[in-house]
C-alpha positions in Angstrom: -6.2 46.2 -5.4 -9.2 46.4 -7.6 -12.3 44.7 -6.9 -15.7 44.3 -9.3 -19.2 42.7 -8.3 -21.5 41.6 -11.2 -24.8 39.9 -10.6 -25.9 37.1 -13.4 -29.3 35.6 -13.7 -29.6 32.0 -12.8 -32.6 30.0 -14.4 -32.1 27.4 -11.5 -29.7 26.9 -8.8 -27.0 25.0 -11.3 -27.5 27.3 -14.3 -24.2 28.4 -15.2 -25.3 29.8 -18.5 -25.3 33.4 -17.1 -21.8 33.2 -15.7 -20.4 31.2 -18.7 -21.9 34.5 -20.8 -20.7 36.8 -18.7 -16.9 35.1 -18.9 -17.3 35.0 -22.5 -18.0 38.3 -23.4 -15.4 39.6 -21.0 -17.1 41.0 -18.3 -15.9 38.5 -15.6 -12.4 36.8 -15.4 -12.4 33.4 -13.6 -8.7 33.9 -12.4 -9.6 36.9 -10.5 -13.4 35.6 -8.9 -13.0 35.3 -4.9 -16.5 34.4 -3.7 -19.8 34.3 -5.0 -23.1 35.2 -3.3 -25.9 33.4 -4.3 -29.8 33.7 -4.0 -31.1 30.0 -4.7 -35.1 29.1 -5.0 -35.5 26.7 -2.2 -37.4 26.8 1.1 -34.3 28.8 2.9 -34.6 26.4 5.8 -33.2 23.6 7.0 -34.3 21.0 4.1 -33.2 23.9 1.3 -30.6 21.5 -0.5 -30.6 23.8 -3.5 -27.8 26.1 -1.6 -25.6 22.8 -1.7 -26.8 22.1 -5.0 -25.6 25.2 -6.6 -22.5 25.5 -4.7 -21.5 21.8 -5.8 -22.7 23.4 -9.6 -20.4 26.5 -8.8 -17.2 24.3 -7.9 -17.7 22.3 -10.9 -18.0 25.5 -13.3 -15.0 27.1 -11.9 -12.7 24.1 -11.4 -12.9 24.0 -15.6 -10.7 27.0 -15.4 -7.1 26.8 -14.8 -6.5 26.4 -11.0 -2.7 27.5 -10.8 -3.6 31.4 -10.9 -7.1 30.9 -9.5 -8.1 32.3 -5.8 -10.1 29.9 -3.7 -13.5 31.0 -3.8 -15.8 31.2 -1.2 -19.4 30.5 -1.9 -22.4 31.2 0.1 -25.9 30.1 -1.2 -29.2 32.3 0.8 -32.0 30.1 -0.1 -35.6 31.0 -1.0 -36.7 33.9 -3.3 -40.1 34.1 -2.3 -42.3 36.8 -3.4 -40.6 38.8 -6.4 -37.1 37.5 -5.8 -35.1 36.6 -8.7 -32.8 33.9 -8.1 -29.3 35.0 -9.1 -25.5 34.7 -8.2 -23.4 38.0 -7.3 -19.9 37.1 -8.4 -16.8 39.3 -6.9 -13.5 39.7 -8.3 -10.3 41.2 -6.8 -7.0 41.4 -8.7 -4.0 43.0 -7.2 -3.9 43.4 -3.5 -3.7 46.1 -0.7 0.2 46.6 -0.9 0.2 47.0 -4.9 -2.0 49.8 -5.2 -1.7 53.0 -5.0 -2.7 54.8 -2.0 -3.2 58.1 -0.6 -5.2 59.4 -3.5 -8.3 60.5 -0.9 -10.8 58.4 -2.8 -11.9 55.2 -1.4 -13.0 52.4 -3.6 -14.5 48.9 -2.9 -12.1 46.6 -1.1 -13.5 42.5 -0.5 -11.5 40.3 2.0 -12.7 36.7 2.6 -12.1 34.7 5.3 -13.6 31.6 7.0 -13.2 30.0 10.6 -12.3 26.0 11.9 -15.2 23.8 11.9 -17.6 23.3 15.0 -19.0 21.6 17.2 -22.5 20.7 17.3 -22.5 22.0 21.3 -20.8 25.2 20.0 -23.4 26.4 17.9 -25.3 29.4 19.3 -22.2 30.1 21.5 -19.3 32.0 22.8 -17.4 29.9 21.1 -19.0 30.6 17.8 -18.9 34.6 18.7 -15.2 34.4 19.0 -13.9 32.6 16.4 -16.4 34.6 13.8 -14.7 38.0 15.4 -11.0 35.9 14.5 -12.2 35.5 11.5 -13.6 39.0 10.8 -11.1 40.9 11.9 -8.4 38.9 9.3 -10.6 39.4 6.3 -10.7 43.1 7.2 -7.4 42.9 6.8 -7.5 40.7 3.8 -9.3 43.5 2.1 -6.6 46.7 3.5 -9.7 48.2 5.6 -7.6 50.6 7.8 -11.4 51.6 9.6 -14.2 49.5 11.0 -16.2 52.6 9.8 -14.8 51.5 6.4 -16.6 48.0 6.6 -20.4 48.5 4.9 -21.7 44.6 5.0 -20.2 41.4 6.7 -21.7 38.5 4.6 -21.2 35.3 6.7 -22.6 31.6 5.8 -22.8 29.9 9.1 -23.9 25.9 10.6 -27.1 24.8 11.9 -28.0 21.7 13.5 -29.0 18.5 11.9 -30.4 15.4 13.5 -27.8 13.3 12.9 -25.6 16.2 14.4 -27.5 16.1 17.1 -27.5 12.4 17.7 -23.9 12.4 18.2 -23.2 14.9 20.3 -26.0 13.5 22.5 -23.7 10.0 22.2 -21.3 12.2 24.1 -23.6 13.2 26.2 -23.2 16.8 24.7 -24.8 19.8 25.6 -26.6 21.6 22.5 -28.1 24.9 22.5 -31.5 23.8 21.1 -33.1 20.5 20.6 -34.8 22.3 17.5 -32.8 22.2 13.9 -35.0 25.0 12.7 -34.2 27.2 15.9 -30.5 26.1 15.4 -30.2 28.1 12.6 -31.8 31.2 13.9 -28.9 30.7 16.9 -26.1 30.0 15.0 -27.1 33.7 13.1 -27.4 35.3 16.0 -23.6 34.4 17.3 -22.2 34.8 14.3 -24.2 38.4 13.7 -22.2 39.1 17.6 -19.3 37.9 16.1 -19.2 40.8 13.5 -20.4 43.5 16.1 -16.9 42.0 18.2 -14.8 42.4 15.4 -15.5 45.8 14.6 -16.3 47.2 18.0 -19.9 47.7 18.3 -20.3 45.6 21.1 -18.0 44.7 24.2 -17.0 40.9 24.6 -16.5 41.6 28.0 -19.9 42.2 28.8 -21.2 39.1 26.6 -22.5 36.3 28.3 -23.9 32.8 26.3 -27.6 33.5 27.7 -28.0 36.7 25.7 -27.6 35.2 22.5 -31.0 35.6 20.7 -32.4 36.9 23.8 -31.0 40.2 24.2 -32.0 42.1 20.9 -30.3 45.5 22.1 -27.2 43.8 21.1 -26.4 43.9 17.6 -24.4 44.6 14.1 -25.1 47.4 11.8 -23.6 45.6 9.3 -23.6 41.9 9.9 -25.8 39.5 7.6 -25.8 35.9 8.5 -27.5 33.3 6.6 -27.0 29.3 8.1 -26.9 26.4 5.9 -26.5 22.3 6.5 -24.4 22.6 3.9 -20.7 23.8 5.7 -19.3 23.3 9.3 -17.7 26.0 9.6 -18.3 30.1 8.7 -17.9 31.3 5.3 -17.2 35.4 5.6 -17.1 38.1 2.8 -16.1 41.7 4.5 -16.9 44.6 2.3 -16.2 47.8 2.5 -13.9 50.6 1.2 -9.9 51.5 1.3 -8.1 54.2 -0.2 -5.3 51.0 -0.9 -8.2 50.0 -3.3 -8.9 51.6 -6.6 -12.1 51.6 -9.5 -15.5 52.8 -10.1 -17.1 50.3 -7.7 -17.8 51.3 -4.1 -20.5 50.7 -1.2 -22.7 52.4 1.1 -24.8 51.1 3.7 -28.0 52.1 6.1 -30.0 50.2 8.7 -34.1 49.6 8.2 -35.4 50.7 11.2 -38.2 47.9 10.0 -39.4 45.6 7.1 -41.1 48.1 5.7 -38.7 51.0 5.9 -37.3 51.5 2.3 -36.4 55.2 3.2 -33.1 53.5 4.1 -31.9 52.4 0.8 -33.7 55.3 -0.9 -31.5 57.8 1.3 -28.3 56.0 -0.2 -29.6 56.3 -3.9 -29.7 59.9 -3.4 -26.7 60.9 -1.4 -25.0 58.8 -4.7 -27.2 60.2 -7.2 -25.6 60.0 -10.9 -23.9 57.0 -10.3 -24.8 53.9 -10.9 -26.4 51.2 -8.3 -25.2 47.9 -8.9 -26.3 45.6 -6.3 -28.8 45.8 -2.9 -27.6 43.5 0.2 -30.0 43.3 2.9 -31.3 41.4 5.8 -35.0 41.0 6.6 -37.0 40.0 9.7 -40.2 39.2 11.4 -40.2 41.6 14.0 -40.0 39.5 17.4 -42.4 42.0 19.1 -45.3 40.5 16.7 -45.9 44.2 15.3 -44.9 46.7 12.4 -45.9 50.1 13.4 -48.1 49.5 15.9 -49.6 47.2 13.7 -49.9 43.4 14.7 -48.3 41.0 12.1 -49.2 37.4 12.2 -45.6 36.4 10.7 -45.0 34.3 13.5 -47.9 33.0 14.4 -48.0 31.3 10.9 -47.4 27.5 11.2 -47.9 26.4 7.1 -44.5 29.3 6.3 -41.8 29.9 8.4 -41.8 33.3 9.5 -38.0 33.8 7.6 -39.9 33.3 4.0 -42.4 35.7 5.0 -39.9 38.5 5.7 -37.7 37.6 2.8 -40.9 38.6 1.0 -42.0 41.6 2.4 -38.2 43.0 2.6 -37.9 42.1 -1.2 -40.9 43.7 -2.3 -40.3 47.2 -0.6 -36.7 47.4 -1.6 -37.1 45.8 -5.2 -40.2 49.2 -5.4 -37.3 51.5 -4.2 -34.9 50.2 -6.7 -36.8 48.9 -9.5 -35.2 45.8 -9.6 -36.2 41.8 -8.1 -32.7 40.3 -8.5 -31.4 41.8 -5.4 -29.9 40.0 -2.5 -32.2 39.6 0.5 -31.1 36.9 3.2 -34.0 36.1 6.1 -33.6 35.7 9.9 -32.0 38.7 11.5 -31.2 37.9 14.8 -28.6 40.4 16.2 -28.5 42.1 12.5 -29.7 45.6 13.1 -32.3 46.6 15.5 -34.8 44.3 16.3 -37.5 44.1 13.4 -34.9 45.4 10.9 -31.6 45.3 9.7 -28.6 46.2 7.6 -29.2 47.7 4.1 -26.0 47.6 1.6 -25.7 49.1 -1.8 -22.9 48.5 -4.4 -22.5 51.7 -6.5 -20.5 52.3 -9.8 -19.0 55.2 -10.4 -19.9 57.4 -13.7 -17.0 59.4 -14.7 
């Protein structure tokens, strides 16, 4: 198996030009493309129809390509690049697969598996029910990608539900039980399981010991790894595991770290130089306003802010520090970090490329 990740500008979220380049000049081949992660220019909340709008754009683009030898690809959109953000779609390829290559060389390269679960129910949002089929889920695209190691995963990109009102209006008609009355608080919940989900899947958490009520109320519970981002645009959970396998070979391989805060960008700098020489291709990270209501000791008024949800805030403090650490905007930065690191942080990825 050898997989690639390639990151192409996007001058709005259904400009195709970028990839259409790219395919052109050889750099990315349709028939091997198995998901795309995208940073689109909405609002990121509940409203943000340019994530649906640029996945609708991606289908189209792609379905102009023969379909016989083509994957399915998965597509999850993060809305809103506040601050510095560059909008910008991170395409992955994988050709061969875990029993063609060659193992046992002692080098690990990158290694994708995608995967996604059965559609929900409104009342299952924010739930057990959620947790588990996201750690079903999970645990088959590990295998997807020939992971042999949960230490092996690096970053567990999932695109979960949230809540609508008309969602919500018919599971009432059922008379329904829904974990929030809220949409924008759905989304925050539906995160959170799936984020539990992960940390089930790869043993950082018991699901024994899990109970509905801790979800996004117990922050001592979390993924070192996980990244969720919820969108009304899917009903069920879109998931991209990445990681590294010795059944995998190529330049490309990943590293991650955990932010002990938003402001922390020792994290990603202490990957650059445990890889330095080689080349970084991509930063994946999750940012948060810190639910304590301070950085450092230092009050923050992130959620006390009722014009800017406090998700676009931390997109664009998050982006800032890392895009300084790494000299560069078009990086992948998801908000709302429920369950996704530590409380106040979160998970810190970076794609590498080796130089030989």
């Amino acid at each position: 198996m050898r997989c690639s990740v390639i990151k192409v500008p996007a001058g709005a979220p259904h400009d195709m030009s970028g990839l259409k380049a790219s395919i052109e000049a050889g750099v990315i081949d349709p028939a091997h493309v198995v998901a795309v992660l995208g940073k689109t220019e909405g609002n990121g909340c509940v409203n943000d129809f340019t994530r649906g709008y640029a996945v609708m754009a991606l289908k189209q683009f792609f379905a102009s390509y023969s379909a016989d030898s083509r994957p399915a690809v998965s597509y999850i959109m993060s809305g809103g690049t506040e601050g510095i953000l560059s909008p910008h779609f991170t395409v992955m390829s994988r050709s061969g697969s875990p029993e063609t290559a060659e193992a046992g060389l002692g080098l690990k390269s990158l290694a994708i598996g995608v995967s996604r679960t059965r559609n929900f129910l409104p009342e299952e949002l924010g739930r057990l029910s959620q947790v588990d089929a996201v750690a079903e889920a999970v645990s088959h695209a590990v295998r997807d990608a020939g992971i042999a190691s949960a230490e092996d995963v690096h970053f567990v990109q999932i695109k979960c539900p949230l809540l609508t009102a008309e969602q919500m209006h018919e599971a009432h008609s059922r008379k329904a039980e829904l974990v929030t009355e809220d949409t924008y608080k759905s989304m925050g919940y539906s995160r959170g399981a799936s984020a539990l989900g992960v940390a089930v899947a790869l043993g950082e958490i018991s699901r024994e010991e899990l109970r509905d009520e801790e979800i996004c109320v117990n922050w001592e519970l979390y993924s070192a790894v996980a990244s969720t981002s919820a969108g009304s645009e899917l009903s069920c959970c879109e998931i991209i595991v990445f990681g590294n396998s010795s059944a995998a070979e190529g330049p490309y391989y990943i590293d991650h770290d955990v932010m002990k805060d938003s402001i922390d960008g020792a994290a990603l700098q202490r990957m650059i130089d445990r890889h330095a020489g080689d080349e970084l291709i991509q930063v994946l990270a999750k940012a948060e306003a810190d639910p304590s209501g301070y950085v450092r000791e230092r009050r923050h008024t992130m959620l006390d802010d009722s014009d800017i949800n406090h998700t676009r805030h931390a997109r664009a403090v998050v982006g800032g520090v890392l895009a300084y650490v790494c000299g560069d905007p078009m990086i992948y930065v998801s908000g709302g970090g429920e369950h996704q690191g530590p409380a106040g942080g979160g998970p810190v990825a970076a794609v590498f490329r080796r130089n030989q």
